[in-house]
C-alpha positions as a Markdown table, in Angstrom:
| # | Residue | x | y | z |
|---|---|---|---|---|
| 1 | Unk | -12.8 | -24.3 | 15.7 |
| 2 | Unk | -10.5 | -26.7 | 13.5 |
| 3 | Unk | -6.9 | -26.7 | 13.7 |
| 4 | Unk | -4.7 | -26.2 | 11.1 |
| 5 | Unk | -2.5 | -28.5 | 9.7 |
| 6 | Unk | 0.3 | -26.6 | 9.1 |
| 7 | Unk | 2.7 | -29.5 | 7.7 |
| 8 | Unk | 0.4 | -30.5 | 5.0 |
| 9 | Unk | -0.6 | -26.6 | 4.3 |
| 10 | Unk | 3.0 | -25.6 | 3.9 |
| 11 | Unk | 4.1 | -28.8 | 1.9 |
| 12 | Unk | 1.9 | -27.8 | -0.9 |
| 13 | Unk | 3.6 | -24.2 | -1.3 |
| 14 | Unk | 6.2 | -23.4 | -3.5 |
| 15 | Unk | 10.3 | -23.3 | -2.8 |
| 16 | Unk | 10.0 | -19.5 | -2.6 |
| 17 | Unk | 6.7 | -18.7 | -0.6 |
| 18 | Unk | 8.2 | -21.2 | 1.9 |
| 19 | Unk | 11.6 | -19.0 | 1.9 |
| 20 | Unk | 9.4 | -16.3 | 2.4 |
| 21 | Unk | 7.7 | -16.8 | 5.2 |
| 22 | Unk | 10.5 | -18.1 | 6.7 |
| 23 | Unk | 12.9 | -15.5 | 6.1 |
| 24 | Unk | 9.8 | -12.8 | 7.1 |
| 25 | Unk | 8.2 | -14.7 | 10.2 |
| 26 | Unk | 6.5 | -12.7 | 12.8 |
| 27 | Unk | 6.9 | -9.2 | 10.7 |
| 28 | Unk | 5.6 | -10.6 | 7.4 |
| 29 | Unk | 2.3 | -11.9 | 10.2 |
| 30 | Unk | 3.1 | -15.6 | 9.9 |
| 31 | Unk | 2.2 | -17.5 | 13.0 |
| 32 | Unk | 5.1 | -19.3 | 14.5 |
| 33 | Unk | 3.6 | -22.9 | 13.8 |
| 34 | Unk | 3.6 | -21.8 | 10.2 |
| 35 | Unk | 7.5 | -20.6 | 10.4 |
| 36 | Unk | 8.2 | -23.4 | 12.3 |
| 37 | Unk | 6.4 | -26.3 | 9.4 |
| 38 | Unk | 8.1 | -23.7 | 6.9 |
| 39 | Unk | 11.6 | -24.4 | 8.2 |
| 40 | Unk | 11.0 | -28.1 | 8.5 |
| 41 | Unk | 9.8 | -28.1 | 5.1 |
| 42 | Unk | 12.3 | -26.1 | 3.4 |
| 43 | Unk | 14.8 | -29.0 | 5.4 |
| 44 | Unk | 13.2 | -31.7 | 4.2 |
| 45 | Unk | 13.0 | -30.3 | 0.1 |
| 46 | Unk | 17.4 | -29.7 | 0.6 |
| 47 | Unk | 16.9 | -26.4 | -0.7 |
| 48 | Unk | 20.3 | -24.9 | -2.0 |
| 49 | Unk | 21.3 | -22.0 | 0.2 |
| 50 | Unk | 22.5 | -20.0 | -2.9 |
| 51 | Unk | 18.8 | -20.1 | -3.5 |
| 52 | Unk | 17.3 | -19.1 | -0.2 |
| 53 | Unk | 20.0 | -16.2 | 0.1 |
| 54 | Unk | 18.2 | -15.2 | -3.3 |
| 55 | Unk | 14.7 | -15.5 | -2.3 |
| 56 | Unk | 15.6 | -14.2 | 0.6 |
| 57 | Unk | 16.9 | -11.0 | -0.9 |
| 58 | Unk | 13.6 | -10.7 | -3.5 |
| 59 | Unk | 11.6 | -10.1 | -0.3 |
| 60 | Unk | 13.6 | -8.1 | 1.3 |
| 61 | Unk | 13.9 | -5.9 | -1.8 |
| 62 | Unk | 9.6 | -6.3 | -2.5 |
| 63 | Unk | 9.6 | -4.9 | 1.3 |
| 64 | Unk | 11.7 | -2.2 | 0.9 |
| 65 | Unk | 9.9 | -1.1 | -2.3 |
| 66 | Unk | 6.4 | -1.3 | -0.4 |
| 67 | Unk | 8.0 | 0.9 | 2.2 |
| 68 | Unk | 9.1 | 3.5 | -0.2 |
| 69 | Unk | 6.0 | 3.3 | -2.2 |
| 70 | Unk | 3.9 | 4.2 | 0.9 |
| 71 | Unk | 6.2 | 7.8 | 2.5 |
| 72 | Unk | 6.0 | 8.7 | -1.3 |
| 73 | Unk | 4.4 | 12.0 | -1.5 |
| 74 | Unk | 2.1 | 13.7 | -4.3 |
| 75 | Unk | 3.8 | 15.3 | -6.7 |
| 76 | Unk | 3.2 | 18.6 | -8.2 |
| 77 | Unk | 1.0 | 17.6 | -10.7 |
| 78 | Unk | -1.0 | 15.8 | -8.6 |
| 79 | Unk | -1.0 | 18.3 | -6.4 |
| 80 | Unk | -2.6 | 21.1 | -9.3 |
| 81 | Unk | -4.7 | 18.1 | -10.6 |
| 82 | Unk | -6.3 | 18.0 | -7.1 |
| 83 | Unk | -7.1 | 21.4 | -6.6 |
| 84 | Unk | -8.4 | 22.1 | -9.4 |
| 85 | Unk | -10.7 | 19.0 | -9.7 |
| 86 | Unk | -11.0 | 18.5 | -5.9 |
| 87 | Unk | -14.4 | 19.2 | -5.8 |
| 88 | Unk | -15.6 | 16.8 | -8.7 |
| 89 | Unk | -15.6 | 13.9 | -5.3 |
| 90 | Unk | -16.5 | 11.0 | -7.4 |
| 91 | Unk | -13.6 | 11.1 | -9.4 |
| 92 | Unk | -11.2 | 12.6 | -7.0 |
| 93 | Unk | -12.0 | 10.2 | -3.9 |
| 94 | Unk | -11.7 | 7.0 | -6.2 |
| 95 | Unk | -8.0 | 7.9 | -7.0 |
| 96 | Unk | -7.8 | 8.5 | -3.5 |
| 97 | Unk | -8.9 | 5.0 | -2.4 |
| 98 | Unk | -6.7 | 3.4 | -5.1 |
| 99 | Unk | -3.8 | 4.8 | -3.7 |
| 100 | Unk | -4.5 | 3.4 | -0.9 |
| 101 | Unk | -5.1 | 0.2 | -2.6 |
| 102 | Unk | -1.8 | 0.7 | -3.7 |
| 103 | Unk | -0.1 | 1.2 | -0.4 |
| 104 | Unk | 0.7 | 4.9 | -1.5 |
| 105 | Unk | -0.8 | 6.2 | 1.8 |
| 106 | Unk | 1.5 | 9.5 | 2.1 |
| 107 | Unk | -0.2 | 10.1 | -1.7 |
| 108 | Unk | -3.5 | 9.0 | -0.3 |
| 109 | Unk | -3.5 | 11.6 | 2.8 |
| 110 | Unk | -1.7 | 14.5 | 0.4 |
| 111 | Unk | -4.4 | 13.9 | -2.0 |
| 112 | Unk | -7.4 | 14.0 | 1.0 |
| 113 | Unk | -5.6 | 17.6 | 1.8 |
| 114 | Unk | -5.4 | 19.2 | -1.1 |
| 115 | Unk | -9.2 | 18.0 | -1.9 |
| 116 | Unk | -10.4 | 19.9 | 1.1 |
| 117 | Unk | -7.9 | 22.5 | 0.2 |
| 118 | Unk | -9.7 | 23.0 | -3.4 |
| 119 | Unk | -12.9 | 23.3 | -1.4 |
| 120 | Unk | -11.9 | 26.2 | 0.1 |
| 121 | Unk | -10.2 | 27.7 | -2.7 |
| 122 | Unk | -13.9 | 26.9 | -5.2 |
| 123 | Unk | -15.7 | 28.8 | -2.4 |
| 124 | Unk | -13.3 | 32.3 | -2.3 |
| 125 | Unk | -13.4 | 31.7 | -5.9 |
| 126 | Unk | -17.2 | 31.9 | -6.1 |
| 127 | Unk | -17.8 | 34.0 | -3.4 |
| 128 | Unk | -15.2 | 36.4 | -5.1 |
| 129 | Unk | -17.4 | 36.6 | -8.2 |
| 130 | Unk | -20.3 | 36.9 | -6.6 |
| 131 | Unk | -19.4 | 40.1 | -5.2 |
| 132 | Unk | -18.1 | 41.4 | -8.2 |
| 133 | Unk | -20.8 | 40.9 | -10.1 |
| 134 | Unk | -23.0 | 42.5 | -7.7 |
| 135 | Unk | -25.3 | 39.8 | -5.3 |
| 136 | Unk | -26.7 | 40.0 | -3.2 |
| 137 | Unk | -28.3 | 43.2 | -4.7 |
């Protein structure tokens, strides 16, 4: 296996990817040779601290947001949408697997529920008609 060259990788990066995975290091799954080339490179540009607090504050925020965005549950018409189309899996399941695209996992698992939900609900609602209109005979 090759080894990386971290000083030449990180030299061709921009000011703020270099703030980045500085600022994020283990947590944002840098390897510590990459922090480590980061921080000498971000030394050797003289980067302005006024614009490292900024960057630094951009991820932060970007984090934060990604957090929220995956304990965000399904709303209400998501909710009704899902029951009553649960059963219709090729449409239902690909909404599902965006949202998990889109790091909405609470959404994603709500959504998976209430599909299985509608399942149930489809089946007492056919069953129910079934009896009332008299099968078996």
């Amino acid at each position: 296996m090759t080894e990386v060259d971290w000083n030449a990788r990180v030299g061709r990066l921009a000011d703020e990817d270099l703030v980045e995975i500085v600022s994020t290091g283990d947590s944002g799954g840098f390897e510590a040779v990459a922090v480590q080339a980061a921080t000498v490179e971000l030394d050797r540009r003289g980067i302005a601290p006024q614009f490292v607090a900024d960057v630094e504050t951009a991820v932060q925020d970007r984090h934060a947001s990604r957090r929220a965005r995956a304990t965000e549950p399904l709303s209400n018409a998501g909710w009704v949408a899902f029951i009553l189309f649960g059963p219709i899996l090729m449409v239902t399941l690909a909404i599902v697997i965006i949202f998990v695209a889109m790091g909405q996992t609470q959404k994603a698992k709500d959504a998976l529920i209430t599909i299985l939900w509608s399942f149930l609900l489809w089946a007492a609602l056919g069953w129910g008609l079934l009896f009332l209109l008299g099968w078996p005979g």
